[in-house]
C-alpha positions in Angstrom: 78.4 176.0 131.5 78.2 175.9 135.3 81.3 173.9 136.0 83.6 174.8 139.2 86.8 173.9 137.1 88.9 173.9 139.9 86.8 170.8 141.3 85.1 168.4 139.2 86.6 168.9 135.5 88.2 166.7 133.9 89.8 167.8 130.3 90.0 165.6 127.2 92.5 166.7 124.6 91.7 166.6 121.2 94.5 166.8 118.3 91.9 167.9 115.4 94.2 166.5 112.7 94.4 162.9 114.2 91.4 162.2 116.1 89.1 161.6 113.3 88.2 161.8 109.4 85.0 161.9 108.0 85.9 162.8 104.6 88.7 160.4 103.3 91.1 163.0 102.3 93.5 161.6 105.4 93.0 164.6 108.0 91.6 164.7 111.0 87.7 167.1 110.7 85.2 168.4 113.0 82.6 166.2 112.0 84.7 163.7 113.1 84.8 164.7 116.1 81.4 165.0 116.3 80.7 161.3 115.2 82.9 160.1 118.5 81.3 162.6 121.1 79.4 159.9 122.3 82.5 158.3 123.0 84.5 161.0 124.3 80.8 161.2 126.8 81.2 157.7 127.6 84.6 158.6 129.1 83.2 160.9 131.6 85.1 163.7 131.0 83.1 166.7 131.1 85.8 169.2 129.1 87.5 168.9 125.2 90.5 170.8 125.3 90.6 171.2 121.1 93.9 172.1 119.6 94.1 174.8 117.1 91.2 174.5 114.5 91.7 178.4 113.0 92.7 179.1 109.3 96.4 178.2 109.0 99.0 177.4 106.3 100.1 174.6 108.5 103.9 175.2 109.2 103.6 174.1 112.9 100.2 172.3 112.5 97.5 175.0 112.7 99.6 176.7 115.6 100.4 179.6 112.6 97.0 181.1 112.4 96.4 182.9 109.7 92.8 183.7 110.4 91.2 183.9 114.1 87.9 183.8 112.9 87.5 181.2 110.7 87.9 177.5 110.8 90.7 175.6 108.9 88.9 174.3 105.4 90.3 171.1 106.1 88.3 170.8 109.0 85.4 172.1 107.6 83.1 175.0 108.6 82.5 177.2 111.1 78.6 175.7 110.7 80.6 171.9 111.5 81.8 174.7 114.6 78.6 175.7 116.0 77.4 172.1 115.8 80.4 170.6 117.6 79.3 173.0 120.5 76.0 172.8 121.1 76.6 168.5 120.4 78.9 168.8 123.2 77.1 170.6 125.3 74.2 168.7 125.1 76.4 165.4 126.7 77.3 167.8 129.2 80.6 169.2 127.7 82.4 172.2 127.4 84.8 173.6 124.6 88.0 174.6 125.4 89.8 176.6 122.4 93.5 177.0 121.7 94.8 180.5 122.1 97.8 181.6 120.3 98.8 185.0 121.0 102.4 185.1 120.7 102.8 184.9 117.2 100.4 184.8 113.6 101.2 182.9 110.6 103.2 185.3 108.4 100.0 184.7 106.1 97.6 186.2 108.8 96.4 190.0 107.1 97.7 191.6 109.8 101.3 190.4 108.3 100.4 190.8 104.7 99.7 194.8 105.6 102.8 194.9 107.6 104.7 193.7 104.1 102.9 196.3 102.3 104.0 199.2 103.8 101.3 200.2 106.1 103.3 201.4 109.3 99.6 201.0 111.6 100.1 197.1 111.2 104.0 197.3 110.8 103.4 198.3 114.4 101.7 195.0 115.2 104.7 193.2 115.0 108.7 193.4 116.4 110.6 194.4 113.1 113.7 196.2 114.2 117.0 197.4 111.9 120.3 195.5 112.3 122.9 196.8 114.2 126.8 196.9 112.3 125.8 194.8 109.5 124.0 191.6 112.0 121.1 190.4 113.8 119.5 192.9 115.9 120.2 190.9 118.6 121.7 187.5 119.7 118.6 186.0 120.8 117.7 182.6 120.5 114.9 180.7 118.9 112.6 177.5 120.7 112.3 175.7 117.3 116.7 175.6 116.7 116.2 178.4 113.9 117.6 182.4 114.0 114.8 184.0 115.5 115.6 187.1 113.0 114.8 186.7 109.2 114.8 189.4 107.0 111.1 191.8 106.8 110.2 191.6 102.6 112.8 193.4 100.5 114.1 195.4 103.0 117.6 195.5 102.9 118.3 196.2 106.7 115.1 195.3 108.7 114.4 192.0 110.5 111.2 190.6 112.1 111.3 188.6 115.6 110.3 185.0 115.6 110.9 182.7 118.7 109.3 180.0 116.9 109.4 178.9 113.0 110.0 182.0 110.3 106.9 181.7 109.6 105.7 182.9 113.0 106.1 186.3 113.4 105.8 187.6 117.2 103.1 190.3 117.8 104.4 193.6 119.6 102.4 193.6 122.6 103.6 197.5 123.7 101.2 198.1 120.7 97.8 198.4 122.8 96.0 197.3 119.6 97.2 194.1 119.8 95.4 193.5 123.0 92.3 194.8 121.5 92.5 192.5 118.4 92.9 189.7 121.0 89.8 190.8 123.2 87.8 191.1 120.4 89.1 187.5 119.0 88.3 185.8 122.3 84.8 187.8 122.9 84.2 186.3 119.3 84.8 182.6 120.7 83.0 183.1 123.6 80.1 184.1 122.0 80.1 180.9 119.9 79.6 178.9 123.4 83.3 178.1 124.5 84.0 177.8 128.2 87.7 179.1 127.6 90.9 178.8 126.5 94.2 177.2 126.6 97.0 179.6 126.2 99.7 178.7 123.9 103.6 179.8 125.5 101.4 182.9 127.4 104.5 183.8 129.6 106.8 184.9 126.5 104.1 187.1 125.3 106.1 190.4 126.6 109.5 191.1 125.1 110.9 193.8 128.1 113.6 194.8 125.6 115.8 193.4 122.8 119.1 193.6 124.0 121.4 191.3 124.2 120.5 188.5 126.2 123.5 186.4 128.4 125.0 183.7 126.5 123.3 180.2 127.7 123.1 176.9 126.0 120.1 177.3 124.5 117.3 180.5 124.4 120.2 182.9 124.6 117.8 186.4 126.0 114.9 184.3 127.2 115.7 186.8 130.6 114.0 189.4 128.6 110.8 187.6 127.6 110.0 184.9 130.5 106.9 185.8 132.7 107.8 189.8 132.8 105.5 192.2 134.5 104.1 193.1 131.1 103.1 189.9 130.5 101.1 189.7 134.1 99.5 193.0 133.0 98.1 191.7 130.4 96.8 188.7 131.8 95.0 190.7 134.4 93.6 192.9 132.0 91.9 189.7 129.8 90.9 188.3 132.8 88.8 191.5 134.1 87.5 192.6 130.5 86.9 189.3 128.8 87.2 186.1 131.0 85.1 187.3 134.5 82.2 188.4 132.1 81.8 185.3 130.7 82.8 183.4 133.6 85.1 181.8 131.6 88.4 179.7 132.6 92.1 179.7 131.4 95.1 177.4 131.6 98.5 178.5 130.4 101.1 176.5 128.6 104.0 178.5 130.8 107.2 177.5 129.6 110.6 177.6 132.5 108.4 178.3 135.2 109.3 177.2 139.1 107.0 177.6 141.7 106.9 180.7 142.6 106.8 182.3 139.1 103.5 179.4 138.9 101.8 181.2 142.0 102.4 184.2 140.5 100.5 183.1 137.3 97.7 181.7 138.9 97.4 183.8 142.5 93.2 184.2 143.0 94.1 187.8 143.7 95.9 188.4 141.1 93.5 187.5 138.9 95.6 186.2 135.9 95.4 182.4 135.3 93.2 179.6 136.9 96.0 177.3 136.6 99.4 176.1 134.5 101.1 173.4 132.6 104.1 173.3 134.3 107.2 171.1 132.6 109.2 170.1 135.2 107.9 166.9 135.8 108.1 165.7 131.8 112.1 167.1 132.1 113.0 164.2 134.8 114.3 162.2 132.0 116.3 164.7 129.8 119.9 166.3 130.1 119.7 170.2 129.2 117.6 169.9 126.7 114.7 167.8 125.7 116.3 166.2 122.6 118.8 164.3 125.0 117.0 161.6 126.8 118.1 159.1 129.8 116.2 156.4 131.5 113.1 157.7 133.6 114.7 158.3 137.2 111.5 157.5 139.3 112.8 158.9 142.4 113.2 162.0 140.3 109.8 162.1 139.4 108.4 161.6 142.3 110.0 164.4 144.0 109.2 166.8 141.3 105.3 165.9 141.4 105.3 166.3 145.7 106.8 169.7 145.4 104.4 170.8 143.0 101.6 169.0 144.5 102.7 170.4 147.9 103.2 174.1 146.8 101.1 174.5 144.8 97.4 175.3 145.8 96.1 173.9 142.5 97.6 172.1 139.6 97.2 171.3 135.9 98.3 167.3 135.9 99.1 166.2 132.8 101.5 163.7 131.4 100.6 163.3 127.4 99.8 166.0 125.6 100.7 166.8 121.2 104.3 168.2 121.9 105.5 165.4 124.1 106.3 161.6 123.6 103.5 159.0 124.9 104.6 158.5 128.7 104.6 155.1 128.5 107.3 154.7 126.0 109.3 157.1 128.6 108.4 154.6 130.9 109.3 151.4 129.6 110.7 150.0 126.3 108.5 146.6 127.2 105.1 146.2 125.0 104.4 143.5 127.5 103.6 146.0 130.0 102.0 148.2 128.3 98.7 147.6 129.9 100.3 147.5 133.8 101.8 150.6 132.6 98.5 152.7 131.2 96.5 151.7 134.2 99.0 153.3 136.5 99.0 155.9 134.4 95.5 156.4 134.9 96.2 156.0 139.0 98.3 158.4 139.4 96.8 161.5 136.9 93.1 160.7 138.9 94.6 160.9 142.7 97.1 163.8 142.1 95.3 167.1 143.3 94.0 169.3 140.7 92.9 169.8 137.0 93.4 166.0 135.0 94.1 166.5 131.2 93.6 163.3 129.1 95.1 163.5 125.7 93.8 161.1 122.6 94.9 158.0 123.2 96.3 157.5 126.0 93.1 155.8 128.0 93.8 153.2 124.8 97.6 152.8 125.9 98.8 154.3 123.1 102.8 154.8 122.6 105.2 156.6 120.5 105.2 156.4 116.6 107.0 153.3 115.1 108.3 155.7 112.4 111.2 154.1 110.3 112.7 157.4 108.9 113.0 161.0 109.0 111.0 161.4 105.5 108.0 159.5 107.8 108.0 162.6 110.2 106.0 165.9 109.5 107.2 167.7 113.0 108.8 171.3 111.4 110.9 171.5 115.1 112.0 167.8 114.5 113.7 168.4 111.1 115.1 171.6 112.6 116.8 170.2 115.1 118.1 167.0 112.9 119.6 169.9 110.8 121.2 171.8 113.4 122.5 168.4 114.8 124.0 168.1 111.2 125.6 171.4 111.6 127.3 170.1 115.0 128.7 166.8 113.1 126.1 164.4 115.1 126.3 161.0 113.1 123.3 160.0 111.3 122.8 157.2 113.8 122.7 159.9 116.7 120.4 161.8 115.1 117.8 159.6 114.4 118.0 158.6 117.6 117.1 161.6 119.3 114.3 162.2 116.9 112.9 159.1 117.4 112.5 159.8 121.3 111.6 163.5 121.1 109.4 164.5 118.1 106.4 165.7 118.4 104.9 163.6 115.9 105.0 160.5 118.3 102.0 162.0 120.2 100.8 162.9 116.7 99.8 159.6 114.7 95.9 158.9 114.1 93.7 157.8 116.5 93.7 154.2 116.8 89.9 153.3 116.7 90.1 150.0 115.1 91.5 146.8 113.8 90.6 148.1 110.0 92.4 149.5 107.5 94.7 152.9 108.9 92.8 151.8 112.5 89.4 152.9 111.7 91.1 156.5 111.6 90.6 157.4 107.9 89.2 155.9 104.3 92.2 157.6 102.6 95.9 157.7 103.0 96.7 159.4 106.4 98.3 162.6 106.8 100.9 160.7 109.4 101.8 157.0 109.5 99.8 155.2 111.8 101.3 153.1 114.6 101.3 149.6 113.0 100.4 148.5 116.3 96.8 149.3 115.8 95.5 146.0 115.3 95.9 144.9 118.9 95.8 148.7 119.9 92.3 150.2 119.4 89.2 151.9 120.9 87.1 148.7 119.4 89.4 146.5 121.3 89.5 147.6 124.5 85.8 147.9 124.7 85.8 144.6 124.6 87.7 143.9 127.4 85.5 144.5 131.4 88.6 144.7 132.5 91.1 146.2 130.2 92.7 149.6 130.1 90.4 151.7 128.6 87.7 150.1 131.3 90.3 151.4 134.1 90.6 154.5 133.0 87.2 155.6 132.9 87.0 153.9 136.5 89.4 156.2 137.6 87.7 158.9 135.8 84.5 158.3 137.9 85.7 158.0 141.1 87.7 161.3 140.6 84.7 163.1 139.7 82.4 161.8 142.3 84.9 161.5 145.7 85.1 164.5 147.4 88.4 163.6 149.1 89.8 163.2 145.3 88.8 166.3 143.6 89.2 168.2 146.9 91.5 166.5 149.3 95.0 167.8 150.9 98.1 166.0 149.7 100.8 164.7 151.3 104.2 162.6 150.5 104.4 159.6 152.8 107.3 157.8 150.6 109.1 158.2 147.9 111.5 155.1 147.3 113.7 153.8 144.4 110.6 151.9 143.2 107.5 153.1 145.1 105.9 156.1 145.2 103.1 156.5 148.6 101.1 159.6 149.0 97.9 160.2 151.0 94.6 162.3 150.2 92.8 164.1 153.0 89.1 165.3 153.6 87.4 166.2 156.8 88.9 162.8 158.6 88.8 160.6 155.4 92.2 159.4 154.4 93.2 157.8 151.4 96.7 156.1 150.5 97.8 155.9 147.2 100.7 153.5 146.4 102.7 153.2 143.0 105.2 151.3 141.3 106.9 153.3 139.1 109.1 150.6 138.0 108.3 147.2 135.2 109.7 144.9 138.3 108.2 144.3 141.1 108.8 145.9 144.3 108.8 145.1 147.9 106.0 147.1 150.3 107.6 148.8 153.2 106.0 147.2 156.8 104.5 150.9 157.3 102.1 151.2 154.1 100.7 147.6 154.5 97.5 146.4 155.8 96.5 150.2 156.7 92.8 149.1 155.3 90.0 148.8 152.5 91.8 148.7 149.0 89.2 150.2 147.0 90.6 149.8 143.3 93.7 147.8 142.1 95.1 147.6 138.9 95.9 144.0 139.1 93.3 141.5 140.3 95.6 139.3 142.9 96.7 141.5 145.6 100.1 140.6 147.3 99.8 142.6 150.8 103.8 142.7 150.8 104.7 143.2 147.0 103.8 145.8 144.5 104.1 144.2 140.8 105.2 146.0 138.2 103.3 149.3 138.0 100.9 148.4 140.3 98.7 150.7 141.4 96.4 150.6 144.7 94.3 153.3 146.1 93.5 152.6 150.0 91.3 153.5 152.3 92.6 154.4 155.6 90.9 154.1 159.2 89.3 157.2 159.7 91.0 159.5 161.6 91.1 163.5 162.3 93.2 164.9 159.7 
């Protein structure tokens, strides 16, 4: 597909399991997806980013892949596959796939040999003896498990697992394991997909297993994080498999800064087109994710200038499936909800770079209502309840970290319409759905000229058609308690972007008023000295020589 993705794409996230059910049986399908493409069209998004859809016994949500090759029964068939592509890309959209490649599902043959006895695919994996009676080493493990657990009856053996036991790492010193990997991408590409989305791609590489520094949390991540191997690798699948096919890639890098970002993604390198970087969705956590404060705007907006500023190109995102819906992080109010979305939408359309939409949010959806632990599915979530249990955390305490942080509250159904389980299913759902879905839904909101969904693909438009948008320079003008000002630059055509990042309203500073043509607004009565509560305005200045 002849896309220049670092220009005019713009990438719509698909959750397979909660976008759509054509069956009844309460999970998400592919031909559900292919009965809202027209939607997903209407958008004008011109990219599906689609979440793991591979064989998979489902102990982290497809993400354990137990077959590369074949499609997820549930989801139905790699013929459902093939159709979902060529629909798409007769509406003018591309397929991005999911690629795991740090781990398999412990179900995955490769495994299953391993267990067996056959050294050639014991090789595939890190199994390594204990040393004096313990762990191999005293790593830790990004789900709050041991990342050790024992290799089949052996007595003294251990396999490596930085996510759930029942995702074993691959050995990537074993140059077979890159060719199994070319060969599974060359397979994908084949079927029509424009590329891939890399799952945790810079822990790929373990340099050694020693002993890693004692930290709070992912103890001998020092040995894994971004090594050289790992760029190696990533330069070799870009000059063997991607360039062939012309075919892009974004990594899901996890602790990377800046510079470790360029690295990734450096044109001459010839690694990565781009990254999901995380620092922007930590502005509201202490240490770790699980521990949330109030949304510090000022934080925020100095974490998306440096990125926007040193960064040549970026991946923007704000939702995605392992994080809460932003605009619960925003504000507890569901009266501003809509004010909220429609900034939302703003903001992700005049940052420079790659926008990814995920389900949902161009609907204003927000986190899971969820009552209980027994209502969440999320395997990290229930892992970290139990290790706050270990720790002595009341009850109280942990509920209210899960409730914040899981997973699962980017996860509930797709919210399509005021019927029964919101249009999303015929049968009971695989995850509660927000009981909000009457007033919440797709139905709804295209109803309403002038509601949020009707904003978003505004701002959707005008990013894909204004040069000075999907091209432009950026720069900070002012970053407030409240307000948040940057311009975008092209060939003498300025544009100001103002936002309240705050549910009250917010004086405008003398300097960023009256500067010229407001072009959209999310509210419809413009105060020239007052930003309401997350307003957003996009302005266009004078022209001038930039």
């Amino acid at each position: 597909m002849p896309h220049n993705y670092r220009k005019d794409t713009i990438v719509y996230q698909i959750y397979p399991r909660s976008f759509m059910d054509s069956d009844g049986d309460g999970v998400g399908d592919l031909k559900g997806i292919i009965s809202r493409l027209d939607y997903i069209a209407s958008l004008g998004v011109n990219t599906i980013w689609l979440s793991p859809v591979y064989k998979s016994p489902n102990d982290d949500n497809g993400y354990d892949i137990a077959d590369y090759k074949a499609i997820q029964p549930e989801f139905g068939t790699m013929e459902d596959f093939d159709r979902l592509v060529a629909e798409a890309r007769a509406r003018g959209i591309g397929i991005v796939m999911d690629l795991v490649i740090n781990h398999t599902s412990d179900e995955h043959e490769w495994f299953q040999k391993a267990l067996a006895g056959d050294e050639r695919y014991k090789n595939y994996y890190i199994i390594r003896k204990g040393k004096d009676g313990k762990l191999p080493n005293n790593w830790g493990n990004f789900f709050a498990e041991c990342p050790w657990t024992k290799f089949g009856d052996s007595e003294d053996e251990y396999y490596l697992h930085l996510f759930s036991k029942k995702q074993p790492d691959l050995n990537w010193h074993n140059l077979q394991v890159l060719e199994e990997v070319k060969d599974i991408m060359r397979f994908w590409l084949d079927k029509g997909v424009v590329g891939f989305r890399c799952d945790v791609i810079n822990v790929i590489f373990k340099n050694s297993l020693a002993d890693g520094k004692p930290r709070p949390i992912l103890t001998g991540s020092e040995h894994y994080l971004s090594t050289d191997g790992c760029h190696e690798i990533l330069r070799i699948l870009r000059r063997e498999v991607l360039e062939p096919y012309g075919a892009f890639a974004v990594g899901e890098t996890v602790f990377v800064d800046v510079p470790k970002a360029r690295d990734l993604t450096d044109p001459e390198r010839g690694e990565l087109d781009m990254v999901f970087a995380f620092e922007h969705m930590e502005c509201d956590q202490v240490i770790v994710k699980w521990f949330k404060t109030p949304l510090k705007p000022k934080k925020l907006m100095a974490c998306l200038s440096k990125w926007q500023t040193e960064m040549d190109w970026n991946a923007c995102y704000f939702e995605n499936h392992d994080q809460p819906r932003f605009i619960s992080r925003f504000t507890d109010s569901e009266g501003l909800r809509e004010e909220c979305s429609k900034l939302m939408a703003g903001l992700l359309m005049t940052l420079r770079g790659t926008p990814y939409i995920y389900e949902g949010q161009e609907i204003g959806m927000i986190n899971g209502d969820f009552a209980s632990l027994d209502e969440i599915r999320d395997i990290e979530s229930h892992n970290v309840n139990a290790m706050a249990k270990s720790l002595r955390l009341p009850e109280k305490v942990r509920w209210s970290m899960i409730q914040k942080t899981s997973r699962d509250n980017a996860r509930t159904p797709m919210q399509w319409s005021s019927e029964a389980n919101g249009g999303f299913t015929t049968g009971e759902p695989w995850l509660k759905v927000n009981s909000n879905y009457t007033q919440v839904n797709v139905a709804r909101e295209e109803r309403e000229p002038k509601g949020i969904l009707a904003f978003w693909k505004r701002m959707i438009a005008l990013r894909r058609t204004d040069p000075v948008l999907m091209d432009g320079s950026f720069r900070s003008v002012y970053e407030g308690e409240q307000i948040y000002a940057y311009e975008r630059c092209l060939e003498g055509r300025r544009y100001l972007v103002l936002c309240n990042l705050t549910g009250k309203k917010a004086p405008l500073p003398q300097s960023l008023r009256d500067l010229g043509r407001i072009l959209v607004c999310s509210y419809e009565k413009i105060f020239p000295s007052t930003l309401k509560p997350f307003e957003f305005r996009l302005v266009e200045v004078e022209r001038t020589e930039e």
